[in-house]
C-alpha positions in Angstrom: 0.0 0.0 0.0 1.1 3.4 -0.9 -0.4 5.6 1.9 1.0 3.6 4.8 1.8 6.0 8.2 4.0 5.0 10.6 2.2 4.3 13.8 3.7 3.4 16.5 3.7 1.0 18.7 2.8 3.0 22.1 0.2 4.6 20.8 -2.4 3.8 22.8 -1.3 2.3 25.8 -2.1 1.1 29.6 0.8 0.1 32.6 -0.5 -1.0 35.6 1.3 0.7 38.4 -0.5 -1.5 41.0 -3.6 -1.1 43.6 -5.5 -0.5 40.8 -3.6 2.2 39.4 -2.8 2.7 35.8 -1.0 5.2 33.6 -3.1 5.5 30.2 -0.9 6.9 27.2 -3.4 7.9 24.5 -3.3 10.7 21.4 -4.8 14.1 22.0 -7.9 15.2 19.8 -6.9 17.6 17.3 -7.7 21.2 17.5 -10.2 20.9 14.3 -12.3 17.7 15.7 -12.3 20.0 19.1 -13.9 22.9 17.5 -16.1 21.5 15.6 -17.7 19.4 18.9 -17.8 22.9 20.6 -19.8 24.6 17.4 -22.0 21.6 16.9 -23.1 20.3 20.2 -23.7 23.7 22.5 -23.8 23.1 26.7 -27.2 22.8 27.0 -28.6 26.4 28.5 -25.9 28.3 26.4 -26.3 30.9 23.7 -24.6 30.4 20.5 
């Protein structure tokens, strides 16, 4: 396949520190899929 990325492997990720404790590595959301939550999906109570 041409349009493979490079992903790697820690990515998404869980270690268990113990006593029920974990550290959770996981990607941000990007700016643009944060926005446009924001604009389409208003508190509800709020103006626009």
């Amino acid at each position: 396949m041409a349009n493979e990325v490079a992903v790697p492997g820690d990515l998404y990720k869980a270690d268990y520190i113990g006593s029920g404790t974990f550290i959770i590595k996981k990607p941000k959301r990007s700016a643009k899929k944060r926005r446009q939550s924001k604009l389409r999906g208003p508190k509800p109570g709020m103006r626009k």
